[in-house]
C-alpha positions as CSV (number, residue, x, y, z in Angstrom):
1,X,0.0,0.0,0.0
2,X,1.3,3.5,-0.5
3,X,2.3,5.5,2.3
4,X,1.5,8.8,1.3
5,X,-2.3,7.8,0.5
6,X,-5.4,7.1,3.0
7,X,-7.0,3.5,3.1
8,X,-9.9,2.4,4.0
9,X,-10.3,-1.2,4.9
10,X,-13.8,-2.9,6.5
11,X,-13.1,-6.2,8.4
12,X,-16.4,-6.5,9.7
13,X,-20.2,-4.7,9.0
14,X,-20.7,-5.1,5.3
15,X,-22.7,-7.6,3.9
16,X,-24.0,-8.5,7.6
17,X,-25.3,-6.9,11.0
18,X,-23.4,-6.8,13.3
19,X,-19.4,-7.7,13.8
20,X,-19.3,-3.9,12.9
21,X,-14.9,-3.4,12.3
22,X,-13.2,-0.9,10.1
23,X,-9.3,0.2,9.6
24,X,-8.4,3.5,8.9
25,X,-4.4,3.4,7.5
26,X,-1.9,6.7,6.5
27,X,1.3,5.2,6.2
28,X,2.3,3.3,9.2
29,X,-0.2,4.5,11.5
30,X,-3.8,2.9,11.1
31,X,-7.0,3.7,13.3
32,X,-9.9,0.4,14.6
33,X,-13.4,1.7,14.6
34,X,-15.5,0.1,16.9
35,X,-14.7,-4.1,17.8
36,X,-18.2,-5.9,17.6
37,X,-19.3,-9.4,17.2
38,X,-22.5,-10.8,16.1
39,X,-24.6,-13.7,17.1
40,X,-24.8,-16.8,15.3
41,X,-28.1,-17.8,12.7
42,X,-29.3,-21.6,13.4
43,X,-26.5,-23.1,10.7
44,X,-23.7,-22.5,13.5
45,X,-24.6,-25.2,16.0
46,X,-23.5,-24.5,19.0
47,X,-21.4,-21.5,18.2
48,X,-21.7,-18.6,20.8
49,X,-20.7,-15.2,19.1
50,X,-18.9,-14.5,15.7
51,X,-15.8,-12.5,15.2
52,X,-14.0,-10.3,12.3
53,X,-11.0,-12.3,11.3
54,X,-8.8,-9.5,12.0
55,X,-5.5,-11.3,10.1
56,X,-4.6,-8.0,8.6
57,X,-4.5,-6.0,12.0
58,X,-2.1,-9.2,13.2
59,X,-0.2,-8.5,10.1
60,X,0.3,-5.1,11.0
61,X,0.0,-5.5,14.6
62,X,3.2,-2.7,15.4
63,X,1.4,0.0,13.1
64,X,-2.4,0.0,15.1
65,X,-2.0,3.1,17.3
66,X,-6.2,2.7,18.8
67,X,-9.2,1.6,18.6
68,X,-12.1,3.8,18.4
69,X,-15.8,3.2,20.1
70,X,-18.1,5.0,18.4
71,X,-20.9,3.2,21.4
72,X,-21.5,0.6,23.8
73,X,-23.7,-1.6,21.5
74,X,-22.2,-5.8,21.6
75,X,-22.0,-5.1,17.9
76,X,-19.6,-2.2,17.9
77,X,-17.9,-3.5,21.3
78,X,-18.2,-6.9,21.6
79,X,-15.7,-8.1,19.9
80,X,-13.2,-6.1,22.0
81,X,-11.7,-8.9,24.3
82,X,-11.0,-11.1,21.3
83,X,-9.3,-8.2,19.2
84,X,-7.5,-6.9,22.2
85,X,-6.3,-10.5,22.9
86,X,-4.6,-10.6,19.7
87,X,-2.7,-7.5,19.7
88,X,-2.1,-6.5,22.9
89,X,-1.1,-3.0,24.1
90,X,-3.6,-1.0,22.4
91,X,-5.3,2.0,23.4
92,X,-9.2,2.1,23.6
93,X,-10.8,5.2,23.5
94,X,-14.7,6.2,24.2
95,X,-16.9,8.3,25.7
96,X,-17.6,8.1,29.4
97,X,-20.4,5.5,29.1
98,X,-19.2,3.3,26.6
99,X,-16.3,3.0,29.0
100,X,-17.9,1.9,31.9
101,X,-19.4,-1.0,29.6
102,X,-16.3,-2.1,28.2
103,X,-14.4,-1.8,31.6
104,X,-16.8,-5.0,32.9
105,X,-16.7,-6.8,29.6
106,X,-12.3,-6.2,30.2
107,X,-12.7,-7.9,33.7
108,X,-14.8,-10.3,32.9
109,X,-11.8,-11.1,30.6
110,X,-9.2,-10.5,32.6
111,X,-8.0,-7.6,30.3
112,X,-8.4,-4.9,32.2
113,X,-5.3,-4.2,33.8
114,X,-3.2,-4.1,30.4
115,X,-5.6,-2.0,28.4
116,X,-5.5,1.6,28.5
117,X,-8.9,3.1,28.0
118,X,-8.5,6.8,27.0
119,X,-12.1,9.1,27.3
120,X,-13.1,10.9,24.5
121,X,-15.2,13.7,25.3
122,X,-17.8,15.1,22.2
123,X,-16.5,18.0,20.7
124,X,-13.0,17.5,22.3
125,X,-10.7,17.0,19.5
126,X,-7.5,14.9,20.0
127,X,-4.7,13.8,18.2
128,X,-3.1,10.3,17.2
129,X,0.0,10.1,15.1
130,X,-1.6,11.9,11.7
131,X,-5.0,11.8,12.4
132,X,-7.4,14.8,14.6
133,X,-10.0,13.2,15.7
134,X,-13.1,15.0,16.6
135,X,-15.8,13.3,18.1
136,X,-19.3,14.8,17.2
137,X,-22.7,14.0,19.9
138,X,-25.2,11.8,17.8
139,X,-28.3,10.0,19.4
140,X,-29.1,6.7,19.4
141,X,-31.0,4.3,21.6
142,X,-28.2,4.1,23.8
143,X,-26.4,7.1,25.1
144,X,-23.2,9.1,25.2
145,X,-22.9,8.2,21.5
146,X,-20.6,9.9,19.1
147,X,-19.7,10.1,15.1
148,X,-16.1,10.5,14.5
149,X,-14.5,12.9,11.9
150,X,-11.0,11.9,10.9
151,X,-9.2,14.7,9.9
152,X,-6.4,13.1,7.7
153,X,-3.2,14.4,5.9
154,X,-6.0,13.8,2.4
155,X,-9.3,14.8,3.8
156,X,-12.0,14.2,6.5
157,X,-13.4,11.2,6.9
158,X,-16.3,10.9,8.4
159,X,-17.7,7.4,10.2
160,X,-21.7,8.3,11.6
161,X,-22.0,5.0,13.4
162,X,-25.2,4.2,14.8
163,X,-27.3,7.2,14.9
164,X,-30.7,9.0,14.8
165,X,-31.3,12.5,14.1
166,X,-33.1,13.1,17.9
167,X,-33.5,16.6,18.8
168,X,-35.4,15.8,22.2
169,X,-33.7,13.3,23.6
170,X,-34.3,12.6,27.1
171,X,-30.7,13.1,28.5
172,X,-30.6,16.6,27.5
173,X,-27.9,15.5,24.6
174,X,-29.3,16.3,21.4
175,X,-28.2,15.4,18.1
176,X,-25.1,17.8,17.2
177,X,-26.7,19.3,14.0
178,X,-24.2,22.1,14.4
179,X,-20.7,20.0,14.0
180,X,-22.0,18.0,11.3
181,X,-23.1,21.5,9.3
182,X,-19.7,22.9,10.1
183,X,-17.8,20.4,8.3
184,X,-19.8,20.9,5.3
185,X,-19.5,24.7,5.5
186,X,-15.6,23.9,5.8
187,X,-15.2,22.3,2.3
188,X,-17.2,19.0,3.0
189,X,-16.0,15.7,3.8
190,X,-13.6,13.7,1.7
191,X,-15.5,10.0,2.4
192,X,-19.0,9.6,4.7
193,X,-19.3,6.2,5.8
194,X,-22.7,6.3,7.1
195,X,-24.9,3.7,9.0
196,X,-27.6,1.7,6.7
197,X,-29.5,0.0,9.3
198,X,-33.0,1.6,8.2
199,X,-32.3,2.5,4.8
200,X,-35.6,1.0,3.5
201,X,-37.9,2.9,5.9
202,X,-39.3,6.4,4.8
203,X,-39.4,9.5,6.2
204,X,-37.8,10.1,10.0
205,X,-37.3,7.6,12.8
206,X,-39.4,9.1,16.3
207,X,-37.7,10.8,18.9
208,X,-37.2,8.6,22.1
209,X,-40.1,10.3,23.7
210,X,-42.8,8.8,21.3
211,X,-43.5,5.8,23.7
212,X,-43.7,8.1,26.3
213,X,-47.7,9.1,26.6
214,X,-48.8,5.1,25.3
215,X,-46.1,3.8,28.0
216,X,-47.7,6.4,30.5
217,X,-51.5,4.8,29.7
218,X,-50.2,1.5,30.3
219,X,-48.7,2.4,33.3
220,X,-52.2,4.3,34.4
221,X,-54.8,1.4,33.4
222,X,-52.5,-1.6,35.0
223,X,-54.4,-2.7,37.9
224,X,-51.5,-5.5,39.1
225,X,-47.8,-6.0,38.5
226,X,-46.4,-4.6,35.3
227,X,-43.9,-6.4,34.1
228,X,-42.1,-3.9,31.9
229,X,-38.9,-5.7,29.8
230,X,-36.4,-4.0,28.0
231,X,-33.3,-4.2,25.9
232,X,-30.7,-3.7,28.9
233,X,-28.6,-0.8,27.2
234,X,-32.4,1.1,26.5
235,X,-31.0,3.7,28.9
236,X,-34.1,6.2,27.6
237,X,-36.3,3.8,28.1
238,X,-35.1,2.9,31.3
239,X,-35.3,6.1,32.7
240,X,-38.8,6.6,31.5
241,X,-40.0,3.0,33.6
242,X,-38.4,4.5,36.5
243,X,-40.1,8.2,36.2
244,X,-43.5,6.6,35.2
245,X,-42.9,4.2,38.1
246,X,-42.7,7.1,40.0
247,X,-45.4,9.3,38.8
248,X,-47.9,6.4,39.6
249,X,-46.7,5.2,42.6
250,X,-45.0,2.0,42.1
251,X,-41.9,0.5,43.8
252,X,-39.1,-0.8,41.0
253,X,-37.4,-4.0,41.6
254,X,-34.9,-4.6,39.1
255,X,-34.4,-8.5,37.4
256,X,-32.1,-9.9,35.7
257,X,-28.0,-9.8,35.8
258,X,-27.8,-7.4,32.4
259,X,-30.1,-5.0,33.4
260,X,-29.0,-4.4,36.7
261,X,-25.8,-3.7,35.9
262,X,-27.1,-1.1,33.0
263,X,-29.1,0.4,35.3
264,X,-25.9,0.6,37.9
265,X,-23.6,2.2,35.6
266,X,-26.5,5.0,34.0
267,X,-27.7,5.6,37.9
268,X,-23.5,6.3,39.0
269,X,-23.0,9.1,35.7
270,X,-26.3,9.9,35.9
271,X,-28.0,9.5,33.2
272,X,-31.0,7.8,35.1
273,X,-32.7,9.5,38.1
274,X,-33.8,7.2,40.8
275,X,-36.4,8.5,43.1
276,X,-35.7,7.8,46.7
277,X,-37.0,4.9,48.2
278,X,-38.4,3.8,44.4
279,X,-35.7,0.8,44.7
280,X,-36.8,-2.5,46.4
281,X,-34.7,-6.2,45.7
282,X,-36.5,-9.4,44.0
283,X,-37.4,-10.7,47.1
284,X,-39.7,-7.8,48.4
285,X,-41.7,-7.8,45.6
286,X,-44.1,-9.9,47.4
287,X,-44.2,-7.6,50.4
288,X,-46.2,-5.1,48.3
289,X,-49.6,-4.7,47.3
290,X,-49.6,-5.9,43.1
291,X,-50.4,-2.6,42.1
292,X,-47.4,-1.2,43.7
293,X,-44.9,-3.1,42.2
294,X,-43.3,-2.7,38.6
295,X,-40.7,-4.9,37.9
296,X,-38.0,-4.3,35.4
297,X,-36.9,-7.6,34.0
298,X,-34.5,-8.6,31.4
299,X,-35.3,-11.4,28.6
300,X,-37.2,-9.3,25.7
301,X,-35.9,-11.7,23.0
302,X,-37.0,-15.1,24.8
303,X,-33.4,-15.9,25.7
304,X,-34.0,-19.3,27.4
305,X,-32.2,-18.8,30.5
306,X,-33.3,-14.9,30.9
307,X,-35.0,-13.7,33.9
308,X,-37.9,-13.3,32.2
309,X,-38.5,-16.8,30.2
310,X,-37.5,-18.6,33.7
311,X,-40.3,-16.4,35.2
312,X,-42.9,-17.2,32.3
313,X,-42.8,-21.3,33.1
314,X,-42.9,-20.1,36.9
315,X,-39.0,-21.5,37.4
316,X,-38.0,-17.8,39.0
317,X,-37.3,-17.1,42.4
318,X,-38.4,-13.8,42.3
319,X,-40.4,-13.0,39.5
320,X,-43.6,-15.2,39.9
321,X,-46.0,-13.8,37.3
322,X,-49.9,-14.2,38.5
323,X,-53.3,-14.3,36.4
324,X,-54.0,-10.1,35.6
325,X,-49.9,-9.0,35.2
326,X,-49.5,-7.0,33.0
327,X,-46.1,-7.8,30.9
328,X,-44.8,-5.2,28.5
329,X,-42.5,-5.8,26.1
330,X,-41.1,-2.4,25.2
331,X,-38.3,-3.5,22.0
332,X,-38.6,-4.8,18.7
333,X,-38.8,-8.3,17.3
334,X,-35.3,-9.4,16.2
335,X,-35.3,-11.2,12.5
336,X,-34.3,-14.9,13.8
337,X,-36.1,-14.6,17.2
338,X,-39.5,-14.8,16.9
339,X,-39.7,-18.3,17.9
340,X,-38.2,-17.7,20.7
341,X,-40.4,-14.6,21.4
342,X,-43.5,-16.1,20.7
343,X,-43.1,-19.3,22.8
344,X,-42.5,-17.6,25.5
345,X,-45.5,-15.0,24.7
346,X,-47.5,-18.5,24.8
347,X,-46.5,-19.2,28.3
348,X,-47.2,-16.3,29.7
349,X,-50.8,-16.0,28.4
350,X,-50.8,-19.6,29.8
351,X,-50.5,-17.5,33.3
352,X,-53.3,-15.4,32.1
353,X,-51.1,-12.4,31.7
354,X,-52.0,-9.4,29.8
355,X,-48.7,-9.1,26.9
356,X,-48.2,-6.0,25.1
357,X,-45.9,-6.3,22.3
358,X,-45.0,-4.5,19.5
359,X,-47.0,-6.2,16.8
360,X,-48.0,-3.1,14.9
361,X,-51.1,-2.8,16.6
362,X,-50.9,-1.3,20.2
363,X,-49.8,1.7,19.8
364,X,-46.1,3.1,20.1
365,X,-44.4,1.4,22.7
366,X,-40.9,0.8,20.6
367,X,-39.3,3.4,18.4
368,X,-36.0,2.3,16.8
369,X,-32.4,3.7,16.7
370,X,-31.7,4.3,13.5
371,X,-31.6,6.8,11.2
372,X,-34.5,6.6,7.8
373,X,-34.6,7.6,4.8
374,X,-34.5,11.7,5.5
375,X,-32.1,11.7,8.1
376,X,-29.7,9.6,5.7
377,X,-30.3,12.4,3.0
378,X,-30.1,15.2,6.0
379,X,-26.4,13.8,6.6
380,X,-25.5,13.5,3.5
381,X,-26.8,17.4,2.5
382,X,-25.2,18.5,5.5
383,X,-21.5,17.2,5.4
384,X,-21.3,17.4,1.2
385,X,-19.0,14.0,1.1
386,X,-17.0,13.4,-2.5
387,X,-17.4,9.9,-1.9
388,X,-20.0,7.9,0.0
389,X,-19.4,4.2,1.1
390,X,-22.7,2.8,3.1
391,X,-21.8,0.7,6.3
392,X,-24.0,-1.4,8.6
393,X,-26.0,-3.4,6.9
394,X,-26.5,-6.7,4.5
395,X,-25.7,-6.2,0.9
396,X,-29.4,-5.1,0.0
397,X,-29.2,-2.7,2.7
398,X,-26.0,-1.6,1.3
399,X,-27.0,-1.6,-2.3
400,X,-30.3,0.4,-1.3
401,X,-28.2,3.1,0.6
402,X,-25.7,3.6,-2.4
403,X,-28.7,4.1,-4.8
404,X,-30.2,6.8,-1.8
405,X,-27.1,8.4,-1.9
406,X,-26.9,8.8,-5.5
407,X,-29.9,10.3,-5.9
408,X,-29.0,13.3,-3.5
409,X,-26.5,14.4,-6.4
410,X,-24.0,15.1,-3.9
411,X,-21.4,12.3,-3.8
412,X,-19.2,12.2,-6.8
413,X,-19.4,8.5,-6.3
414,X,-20.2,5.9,-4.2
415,X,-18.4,2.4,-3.3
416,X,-20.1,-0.6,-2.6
417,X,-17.3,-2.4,-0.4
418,X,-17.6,-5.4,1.6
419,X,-15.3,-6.9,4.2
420,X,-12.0,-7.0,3.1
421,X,-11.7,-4.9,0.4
422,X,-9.4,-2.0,0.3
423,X,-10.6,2.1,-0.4
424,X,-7.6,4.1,-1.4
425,X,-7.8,7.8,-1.4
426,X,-6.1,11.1,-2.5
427,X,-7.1,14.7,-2.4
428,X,-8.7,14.2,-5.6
429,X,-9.3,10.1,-6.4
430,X,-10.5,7.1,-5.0
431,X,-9.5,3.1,-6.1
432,X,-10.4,-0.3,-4.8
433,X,-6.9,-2.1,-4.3
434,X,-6.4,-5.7,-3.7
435,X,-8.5,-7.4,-0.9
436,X,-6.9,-8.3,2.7
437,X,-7.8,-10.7,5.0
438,X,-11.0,-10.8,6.0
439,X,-14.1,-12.5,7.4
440,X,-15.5,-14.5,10.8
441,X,-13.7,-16.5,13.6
442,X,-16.2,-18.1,15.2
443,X,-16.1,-18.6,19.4
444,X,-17.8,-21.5,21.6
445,X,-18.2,-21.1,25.0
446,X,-18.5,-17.6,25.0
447,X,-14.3,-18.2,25.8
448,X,-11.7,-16.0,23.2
449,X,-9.5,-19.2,23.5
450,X,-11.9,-21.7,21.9
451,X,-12.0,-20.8,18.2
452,X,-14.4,-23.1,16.1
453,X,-13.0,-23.9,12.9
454,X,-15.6,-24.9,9.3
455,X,-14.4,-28.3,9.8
456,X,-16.3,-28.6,13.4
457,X,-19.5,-26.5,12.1
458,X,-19.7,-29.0,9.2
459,X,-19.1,-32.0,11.3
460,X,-21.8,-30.7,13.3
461,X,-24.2,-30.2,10.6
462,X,-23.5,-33.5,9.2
463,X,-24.2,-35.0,12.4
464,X,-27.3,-32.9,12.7
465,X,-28.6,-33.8,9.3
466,X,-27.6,-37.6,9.0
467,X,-26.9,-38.6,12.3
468,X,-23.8,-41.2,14.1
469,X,-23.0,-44.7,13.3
470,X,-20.2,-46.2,15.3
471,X,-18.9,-49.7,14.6
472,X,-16.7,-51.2,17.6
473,X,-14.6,-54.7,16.9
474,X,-12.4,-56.0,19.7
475,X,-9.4,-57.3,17.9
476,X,-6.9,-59.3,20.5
477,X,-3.6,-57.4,20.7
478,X,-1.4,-61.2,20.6
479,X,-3.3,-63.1,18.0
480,X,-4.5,-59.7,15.6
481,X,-8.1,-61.9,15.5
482,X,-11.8,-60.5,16.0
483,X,-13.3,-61.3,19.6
484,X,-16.9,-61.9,18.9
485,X,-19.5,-60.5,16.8
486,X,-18.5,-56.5,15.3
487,X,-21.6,-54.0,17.1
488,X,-22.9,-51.1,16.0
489,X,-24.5,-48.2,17.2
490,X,-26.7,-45.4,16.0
491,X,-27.3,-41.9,16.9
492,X,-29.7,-39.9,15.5
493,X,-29.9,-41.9,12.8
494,X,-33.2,-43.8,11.7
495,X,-33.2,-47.5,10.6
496,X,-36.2,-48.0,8.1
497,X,-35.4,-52.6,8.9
498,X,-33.8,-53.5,11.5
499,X,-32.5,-56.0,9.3
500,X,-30.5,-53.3,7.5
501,X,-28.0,-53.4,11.0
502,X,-28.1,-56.8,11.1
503,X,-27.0,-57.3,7.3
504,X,-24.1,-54.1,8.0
505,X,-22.7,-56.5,10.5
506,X,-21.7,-59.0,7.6
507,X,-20.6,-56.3,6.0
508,X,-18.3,-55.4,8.1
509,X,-17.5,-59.5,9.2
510,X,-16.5,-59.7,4.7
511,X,-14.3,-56.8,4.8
512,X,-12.6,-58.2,8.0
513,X,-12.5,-61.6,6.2
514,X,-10.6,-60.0,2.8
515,X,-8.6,-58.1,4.6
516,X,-4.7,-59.3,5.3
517,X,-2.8,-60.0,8.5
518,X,-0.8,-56.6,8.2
519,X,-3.7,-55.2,6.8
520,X,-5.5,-55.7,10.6
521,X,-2.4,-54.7,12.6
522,X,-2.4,-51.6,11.3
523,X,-5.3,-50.1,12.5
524,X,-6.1,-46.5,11.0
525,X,-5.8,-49.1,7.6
526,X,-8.5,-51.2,8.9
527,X,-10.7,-48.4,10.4
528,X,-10.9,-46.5,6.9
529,X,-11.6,-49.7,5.1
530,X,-14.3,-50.7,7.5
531,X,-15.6,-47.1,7.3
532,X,-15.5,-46.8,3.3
533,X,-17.2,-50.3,2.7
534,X,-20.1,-49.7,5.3
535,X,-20.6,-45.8,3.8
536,X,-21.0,-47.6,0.4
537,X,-23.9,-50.2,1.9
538,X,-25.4,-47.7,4.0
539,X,-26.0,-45.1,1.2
540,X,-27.1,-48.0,-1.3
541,X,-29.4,-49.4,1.1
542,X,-30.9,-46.4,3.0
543,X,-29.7,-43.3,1.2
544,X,-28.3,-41.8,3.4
545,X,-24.9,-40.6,4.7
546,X,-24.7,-40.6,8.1
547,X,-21.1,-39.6,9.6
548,X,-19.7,-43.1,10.4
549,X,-16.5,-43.6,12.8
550,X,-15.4,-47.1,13.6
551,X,-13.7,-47.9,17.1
552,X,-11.4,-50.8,17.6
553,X,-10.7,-51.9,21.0
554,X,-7.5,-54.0,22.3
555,X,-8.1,-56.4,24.4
């Protein structure tokens, strides 16, 4: 790569949701934004979380000076221990919140004493080898969020991460419409990288304060517990349960591990109010009258062992939901979850408990994070960008947002880049270069140390799909002959004839009969021919191809 020219290289973000990862390289200095990781779809059995491959920061693990938080979000932070892991002794900078989740995740990992974690304070700009950066306020539906402008040697570059346009937000932060304007009075930005999360939906996304008078009705007509559940980092929204808690005098006990350490870390920088007295534990809740209690409980998405599945089948210590409750779901339905969701929606109206969720039809009790379709064009107006590369999103999201762009007549062009490739820019051009390394490491366990490679997902599958047959001999170690009859057993794999097992057993008894002496000592020899010559009958006779792994025993 050439020295004197900026780069832009995505590891993780484009083509997918989350995993959210981008490099920022002048010469021999280059800039992380944001770390994240992304759950796993059903086809990665028993995988945890996903991670960028991040071979190309390894590569060029002397020349990464920081990595940059835009927000506290999993996908733009939770990647974080892994990353750090791998390079070691590299400054993390975000703003005060984000901090405060990261320094538990670091723990947790046992990370935090050898990373540096550096503030950065909206509007504050800083330095890092050639790069100014100036964080800018944006609002999202988590707080102390920023965009970052990086003022390079070629041109600004501006990355919006997640963002809103929010110009009542309840923490008294509003969208910076000021910074963003100023960089486009000063000669607009050389490259917008902007966030495509709601690119398909039209006009503007509500403020924060839209649930507020439906939430407050609910909260008024509830004649039992309320139930009110919540993604953990909804700080808004959290601070609204507690003031409407308030307002219509309920006590607030908080359940669930992630929520109460959200609600910790807003309460200590203040970004929730907690009325005195307001507070009570799990296990006063039945100390008060039902229509003095709210609880707060974690487990919006059906999350099997959350607080709030465990309390819909009754299996919670606390959180014992009673015919008349009143459970709110205040968040959206997340694409792959709805079994989940709905499940446990089913259990609960077992319980005869009233659910309000958002299904279109109750009113405005959610309101996303993301920008739409005006804001996007707002941005874009604002900060005049030369080039435009859409982040965030899958491809169609991507695709749609280039088109969007376009269409403003603004951008000179836009790029279409996925993870990997390579942006380079001057003053006056921009080319794709060859692609680095890129993709997804995925992570059992929840543990950075055990990496899952294909080979294990596809065994898995395979397994999942087709199903186990193992085939044990006992072969005597002196005389190299067969002790009794070969068995077999099956997992998860379903005989049509029991004869067919019966009949595998000769087959097995033949290819010990035709095979040699040597042939038997040597046991990986004997295992493969045993494995290849039952495959053959099994498929032939059943079609099917379950994984088969013969065992020999010495006896």
């Amino acid at each position: 790569m050439s020295l004197d020219k900026l780069h832009i290289i995505p590891l993780g973000g484009l083509g997918e949701f989350g995993m959210n990862c981008c490099a920022i390289r002048y010469g021999d200095h280059i800039l992380v934004i944001d770390a994240g990781l992304m759950f796993p779809d059903e086809e990665l059995l028993g995988v945890d979380i996903v991670v960028p491959d991040i071979g190309y920061l390894v590569e060029n693990r002397e020349k990464v000076k920081a990595i940059l938080l835009t927000h506290g979000h999993e996908d733009h932070i939770g990647g974080l221990p892994w990353i750090l892991t791998e390079l070691r002794d590299v400054p993390v900078y975000g703003t005060e919140f984000t901090l405060a989740y990261v320094e538990g995740k670091l723990e947790e990992h046992k990370l935090l004493d050898d990373t540096e974690m550096l503030e950065m304070i909206p509007g504050e700009q800083f330095q890092i080898g050639p790069f100014r950066i100036q964080p800018i306020r944006v609002t999202h539906s988590l707080v102390d969020c920023v965009s970052l402008a990086i003022h390079t040697p070629v041109g600004t570059i501006l990355h919006t991460g997640d963002f809103k346009v929010d110009l009542a937000s309840p923490d008294g932060h509003p969208f910076d419409l000021q910074a963003f304007a100023e960089l486009g009075k000063n000669g607009g930005v050389l490259a917008l990288l902007q966030d495509s999360t709601n690119v398909d939906r039209p006009g503007h996304t509500p403020s924060e304060l839209a649930v507020k008078p439906r939430l407050d009705e609910i909260f008024g007509r509830t004649k039992k517990r309320l139930f009110f559940s919540c993604f953990s980092s909804s700080i808004h929204r959290l601070k609204l349960a507690f003031e409407l808690a308030d307002k219509h005098d309920r006590k607030v006990a908080v359940i669930g591990r992630s929520l109460d350490n959200s609600t910790e870390i807003a309460a200590d920088l203040g970004y929730i109010d907690i009325p005195p007295g307001i507070l009570i534990n799990g296990g006063q809740i039945k100390d008060y009258p039902p229509e003095q209690v709210c609880v707060l409980i974690s487990g919006t998405q059906g999350e099997p062992m959350s607080a709030l599945s465990r309390a819909a089948v009754d299996n919670h210590k606390h959180a014992r939901i009673e015919p008349g409750d009143t459970v709110l779901l205040s968040s959206r339905i997340i694409p792959g979850n709805e079994k989940g969701i709905f499940r446990m929606i089913d259990h609960l109206v077992r319980r005869d408990a009233n659910v309000i969720f958002d299904d279109g039809t109750q009113g405005t009790i959610h309101v996303s994070g993301h920008a739409s379709q005006e804001e996007l064009r707002l941005m874009i107006n604002l900060v005049k960008p030369k080039y435009f590369i859409p982040v965030h999103g899958d491809y169609r999201h991507l695709k749609r947002h280039a088109e969007l762009a376009a269409s403003t007549g603004i951008p000179k062009q836009t790029f279409l880049l996925e993870d990997g490739d390579v942006l380079e820019l001057t003053r006056d051009s921009a080319t794709r270069q060859d692609k680095v390394q890129a993709g997804r490491i995925l992570i059992d366990d929840g543990s950075t140390a055990d990496v899952v490679d294909d080979l294990v997902i596809r065994d898995r599958r395979h397994l999942s799909e087709a199903g186990l047959l193992l085939p044990i001999l006992a072969i005597n170690k002196l005389t190299g002959l067969v002790e009794g009859a070969p068995e077999i057993i099956a997992r998860g794999f379903a005989v049509p004839d029991p004869a067919i097992l019966t009949e595998a057993r000769q087959v097995i008894a033949r290819t010990l009969d035709a095979s040699s002496n040597e042939e038997k000592g040597d046991y990986g020899v004997i295992k493969e021919k045993i494995r290849t010559d039952l495959k053959r009958y099994i498929q032939k006779n059943t079609s099917r191809r379950p994984l088969i792994m013969p065992v020999i025993l010495e006896i």
